[in-house]
N, C-alpha and C positions, 0 to 999 in steps of 0.2 A: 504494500500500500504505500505509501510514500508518507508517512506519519513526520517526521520531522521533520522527513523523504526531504531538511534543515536550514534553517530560514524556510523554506522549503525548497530546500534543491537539496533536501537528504535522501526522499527516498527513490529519485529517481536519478541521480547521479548519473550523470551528464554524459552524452556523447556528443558529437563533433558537428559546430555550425559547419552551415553550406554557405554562412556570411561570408564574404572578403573582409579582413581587418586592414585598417591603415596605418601603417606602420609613423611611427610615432620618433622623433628623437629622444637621445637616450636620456638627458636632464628630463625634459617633460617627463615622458612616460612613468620613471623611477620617480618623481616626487607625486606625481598620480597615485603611482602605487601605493606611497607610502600613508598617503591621504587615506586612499581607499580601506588600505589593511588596519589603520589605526580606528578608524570608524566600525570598520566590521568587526575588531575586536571588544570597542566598546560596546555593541549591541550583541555580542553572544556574552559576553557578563552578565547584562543586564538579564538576558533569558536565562541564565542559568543559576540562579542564586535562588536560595532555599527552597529546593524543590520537594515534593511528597506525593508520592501518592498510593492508593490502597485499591487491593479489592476485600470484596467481602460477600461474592455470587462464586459458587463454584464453578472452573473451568466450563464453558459451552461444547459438553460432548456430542458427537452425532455415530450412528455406527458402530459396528464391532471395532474392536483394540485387538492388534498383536503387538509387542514388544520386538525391535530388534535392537539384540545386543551390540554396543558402542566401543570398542577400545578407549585408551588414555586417560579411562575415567570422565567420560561424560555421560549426562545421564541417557538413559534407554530412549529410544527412537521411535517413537510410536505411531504408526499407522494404523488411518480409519478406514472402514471398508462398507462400501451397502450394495447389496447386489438386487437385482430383480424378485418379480414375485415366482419367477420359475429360473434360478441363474444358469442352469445346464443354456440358456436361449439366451444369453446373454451376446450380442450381436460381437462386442469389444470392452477392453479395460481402457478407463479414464483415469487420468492422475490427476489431480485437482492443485494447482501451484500457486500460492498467496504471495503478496509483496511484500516490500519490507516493513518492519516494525511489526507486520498485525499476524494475525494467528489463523490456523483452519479452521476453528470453531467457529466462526463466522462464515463458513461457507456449507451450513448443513442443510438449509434449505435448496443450494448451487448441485448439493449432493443428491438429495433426494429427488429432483427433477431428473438428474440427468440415470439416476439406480432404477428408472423404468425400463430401461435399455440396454442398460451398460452396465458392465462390474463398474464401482467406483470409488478410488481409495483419495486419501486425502492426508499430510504431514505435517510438520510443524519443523522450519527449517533450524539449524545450527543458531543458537541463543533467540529462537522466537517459542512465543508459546510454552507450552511441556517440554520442546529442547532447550530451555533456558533454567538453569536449576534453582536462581531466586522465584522463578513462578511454579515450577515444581513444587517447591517445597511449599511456598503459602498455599496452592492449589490443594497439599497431602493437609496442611493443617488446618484450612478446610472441612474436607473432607473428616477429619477427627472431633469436630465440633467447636473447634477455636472460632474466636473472634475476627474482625476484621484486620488482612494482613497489611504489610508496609511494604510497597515492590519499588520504589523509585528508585533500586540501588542494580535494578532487573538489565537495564545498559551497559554494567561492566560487565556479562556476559561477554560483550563485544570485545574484547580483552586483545585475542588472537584474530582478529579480523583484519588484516590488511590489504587482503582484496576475497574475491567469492571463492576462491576454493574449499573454506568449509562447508562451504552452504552448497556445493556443487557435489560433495561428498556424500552431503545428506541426501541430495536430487539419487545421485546413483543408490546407495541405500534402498532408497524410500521404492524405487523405479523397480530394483530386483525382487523385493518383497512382494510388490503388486505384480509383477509376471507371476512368482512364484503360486501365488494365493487366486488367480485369477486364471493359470492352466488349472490347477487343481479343479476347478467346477466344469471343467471339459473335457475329452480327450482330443482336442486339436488346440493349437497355439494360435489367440486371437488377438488381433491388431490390438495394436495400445498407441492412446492419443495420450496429449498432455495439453489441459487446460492451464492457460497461465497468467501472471499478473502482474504487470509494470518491475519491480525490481528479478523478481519470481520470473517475467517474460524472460528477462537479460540473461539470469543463472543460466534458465534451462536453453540458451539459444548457444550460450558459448559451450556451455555441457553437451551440446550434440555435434559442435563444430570440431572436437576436439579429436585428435587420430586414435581408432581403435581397433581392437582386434576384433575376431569375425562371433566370435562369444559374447561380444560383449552385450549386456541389454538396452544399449541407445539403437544398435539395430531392430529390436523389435516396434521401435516408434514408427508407424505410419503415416502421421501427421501431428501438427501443433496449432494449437489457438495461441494466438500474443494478442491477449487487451490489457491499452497501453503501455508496450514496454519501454522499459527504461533506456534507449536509444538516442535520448538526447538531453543535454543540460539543462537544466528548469530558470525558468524564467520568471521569478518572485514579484507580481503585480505590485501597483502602489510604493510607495515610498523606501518599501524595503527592499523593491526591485532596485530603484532610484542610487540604492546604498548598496546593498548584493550585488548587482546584475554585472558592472564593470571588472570588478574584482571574481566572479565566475567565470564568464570570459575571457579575460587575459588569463586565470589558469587553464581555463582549456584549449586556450589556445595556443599556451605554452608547455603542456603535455601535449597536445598532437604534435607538435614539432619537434620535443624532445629526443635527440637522437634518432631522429626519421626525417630526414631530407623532403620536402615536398615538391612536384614539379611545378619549380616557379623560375623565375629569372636569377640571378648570381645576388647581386643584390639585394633583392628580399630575403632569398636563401638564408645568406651570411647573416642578416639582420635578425628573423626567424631563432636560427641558432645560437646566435649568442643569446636572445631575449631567452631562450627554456632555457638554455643552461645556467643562467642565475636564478630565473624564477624558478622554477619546476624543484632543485634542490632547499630555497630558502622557505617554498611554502612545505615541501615535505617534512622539513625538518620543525618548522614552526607547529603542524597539526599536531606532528609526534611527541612535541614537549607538550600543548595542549589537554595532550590525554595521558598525561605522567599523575601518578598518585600525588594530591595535594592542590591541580591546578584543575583537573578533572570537574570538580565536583563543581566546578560553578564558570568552567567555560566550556563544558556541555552543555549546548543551547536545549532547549524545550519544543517541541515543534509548538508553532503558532500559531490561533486559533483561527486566521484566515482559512489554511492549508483543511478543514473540514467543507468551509461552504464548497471549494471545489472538488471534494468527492462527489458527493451525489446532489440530487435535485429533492431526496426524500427524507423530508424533515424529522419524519418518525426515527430514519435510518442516524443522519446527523444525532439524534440525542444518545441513540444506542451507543454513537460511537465515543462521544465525550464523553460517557458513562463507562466504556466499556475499558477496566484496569488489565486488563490483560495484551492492550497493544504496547507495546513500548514507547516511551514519548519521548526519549531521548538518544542520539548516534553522539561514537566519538569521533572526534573529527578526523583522526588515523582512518577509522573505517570510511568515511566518507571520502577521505582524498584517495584511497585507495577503490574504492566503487568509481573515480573519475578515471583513475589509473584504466580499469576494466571496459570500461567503456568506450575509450582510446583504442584498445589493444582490439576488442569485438569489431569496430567500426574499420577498420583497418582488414579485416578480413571477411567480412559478412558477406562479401560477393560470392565465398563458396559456397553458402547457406544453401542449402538442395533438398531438406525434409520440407515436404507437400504442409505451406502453413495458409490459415482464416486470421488474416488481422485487419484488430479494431481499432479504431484512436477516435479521438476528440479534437475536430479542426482547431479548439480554440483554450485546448486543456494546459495552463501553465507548466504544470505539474511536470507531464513528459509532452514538452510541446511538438506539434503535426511532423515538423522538418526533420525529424529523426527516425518518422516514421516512412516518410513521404522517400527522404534518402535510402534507408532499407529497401522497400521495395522496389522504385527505379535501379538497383543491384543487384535485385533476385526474382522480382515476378518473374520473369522468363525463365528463370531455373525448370520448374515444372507448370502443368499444364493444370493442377489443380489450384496454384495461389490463385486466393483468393483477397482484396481489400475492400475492407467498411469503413471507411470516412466517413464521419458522424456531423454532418457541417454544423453552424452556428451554436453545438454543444460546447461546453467547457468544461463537463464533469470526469474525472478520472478511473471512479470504479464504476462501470459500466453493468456489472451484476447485482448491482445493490440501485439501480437507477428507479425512479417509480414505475408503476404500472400504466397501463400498459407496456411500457418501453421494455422492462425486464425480461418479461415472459417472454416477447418479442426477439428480443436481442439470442436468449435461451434456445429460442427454437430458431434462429439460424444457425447457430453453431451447429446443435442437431443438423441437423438438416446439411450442412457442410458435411459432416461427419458421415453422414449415411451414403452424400456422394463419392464420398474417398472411397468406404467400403463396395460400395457397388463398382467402381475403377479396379480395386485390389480383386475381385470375383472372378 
């Protein structure tokens, strides 16, 4: 979900304008900078000092639980599952993939629609949800009769987070589990899609991009849904944009250059490169003192209560989710400059993207704004004969499954509906 997704360009950490930037001289541009960094750092202070927060509802289960065991000592991995009312006729397995900060217990009515058709399992990635053991444990104590718990401490999870490889650890995980549990209700081996979700889209796009052997279970993926993935740098409306949006930009556009030549002229080139090469080490180094024990606890911003109206359009949904203690409200900013890292490094290779994918976006969604979406697919729709795009025009909303009705059910049954044309393609 793009919860902090900070300022709000936490959860959906950034990929690569299709802007031209104007190269700037070097007095300018460095006293800009330092304007710019000095201001963003006095507004992630101010977000981030004395924060709390609780729940006191136990976890939103849906579906059977299997357990899969974790190395290194993290806690168990747990995978949801619902299958049809007859699963032997189960047509295919769904994997259901959330964004960042928020949890799958929020997708069990996403589940239930789609377990009329389809086995359908559903996870909680590396430090979200039940994989995160601050919410584990207030969930267990809970669950034992305790009072209401204290989770605002639920973001050092984020500890080991430098960029998505654990969370793409989890995707494979969670991926083997569901083939595993979802041949079992058959004796043939049935296609498996993966529904996905703005940070969630990104994981599992670079997770499939990645070289594997012929065992591995991203082959048995036939197709993927991406609504709104995280494919481009977020663009923070209003005055926080005004103060954010400069300072997002010049880092990303000083990580795409970073030690990656682009075809430009000599001069720009040269300019390009030397600009990452100071920037790109000075903000790394800057997040990573940021999220050091002592400096942590109060320039960890808060996501900001803007970043809700642009989820959905459904107010009922908005309170659930201000209500709801089990998203995480806070990213370290290591992890976030490392999600800009990831999104670099995707954008830079998405042209071999070849799994048959339905994507959704919001012509007008901050959050992961069109251009990174509109960029992806002018790189891949030709890949295959089944991409599919749904540009949502004059929308601005980001979780597109949580939209009001009509739209939801609507949006639901085109995926269906995408999905039942792949399968009839694979026959």
């Amino acid at each position: 979900m793009a919860f902090h997704h900070i300022f709000s360009f936490y959860e959906q950490l950034p990929a690569e304008p299709r802007r031209r930037y104007v190269p700037l001289n070097g007095a300018c541009l460095f006293g800009r900078a330092r304007i710019l960094i000095s201001l963003f750092l006095m507004l992630v202070a101010l977000s981030g000092c004395a924060y709390q927060k609780f729940v006191s509802e136990p976890y939103p289960r849906w579906g059977d639980e299997s357990s899969i065991y974790q190395s290194s000592g993290n806690v168990p991995l747990i995978l949801r599952t619902l299958v049809p009312p007859e699963p032997a006729k189960a047509s295919a397995c769904v994997l259901l993939v959330h964004g960042m900060n928020e949890h799958i217990g929020r997708y069990g009515e996403v589940a239930h629609y789609f377990s009329r058709q389809f086995f359908v399992a559903g996870f909680d990635f590396y430090a979200h949800g039940l994989s995160n053991p601050v919410l584990q444990q207030a969930d267990q104590a809970l669950a034992a009769g305790a009072g209401k718990q204290e989770v605002g401490d639920a973001f050092l999870a984020q500890l080991l987070l430098h960029d998505l490889e654990p969370l793409r650890r989890t995707l494979d995980r969670a991926l083997r589990q569901t083939i595993a549990l979802c041949d079992a209700q058959s004796d043939s081996k049935r296609p498996v899609f993966i529904v996905s979700h703005s940070l969630g889209a990104l994981v599992a796009a670079s997770y499939l991009l990645q070289v594997r052997n012929e065992d591995d279970p991203a082959k048995r993926v036939r197709g993927i849904v991406f609504l709104a993935p995280a494919f481009a740098v977020s663009e923070p409306p209003g005055w926080r944009g005004w103060v954010a949006n400069p300072l997002i930009k010049l880092s990303f556009h000083a990580e795409t250059h970073f030690q990656h030549p682009q075809n430009e002229p000599l001069p720009l080139l040269l300019f390009n490169q030397l600009l990452s090469l100071i920037t790109v080490p000075l903000l790394d180094g800057m997040f990573e003192v940021f999220s050091w024990p002592g400096l942590r606890s109060f320039l960890t911003p808060v996501s900001p209560g803007w970043v809700t109206d642009y989820l959905t359009d459904n107010e009922e949904e908005k309170a659930r989710m201000r209500a709801d203690g089990w998203i995480v409200r806070r990213s370290l900013l290591r992890y976030v400059k490392g999600i800009e890292e990831e999104v670099v490094h995707f954008r830079r290779n998405m042209d071999q993207f070849t799994i048959p994918y339905y994507l959704v976006y919001s012509e007008h969604d901050p959050i992961t704004p069109a251009w990174g979406n509109e960029d992806f697919s002018r790189a891949t729709l030709k890949n295959h004969s089944d991409n599919e795009v749904l540009a949502l025009p004059n929308l601005r909303y980001h979780q597109h499954l949580f939209l009001k009705e009509p739209a939801r059910t609507e949006l639901l049954m085109k995926i269906e509906q995408w999905m039942d044309l792949r399968l009839r393609t694979l026959e």
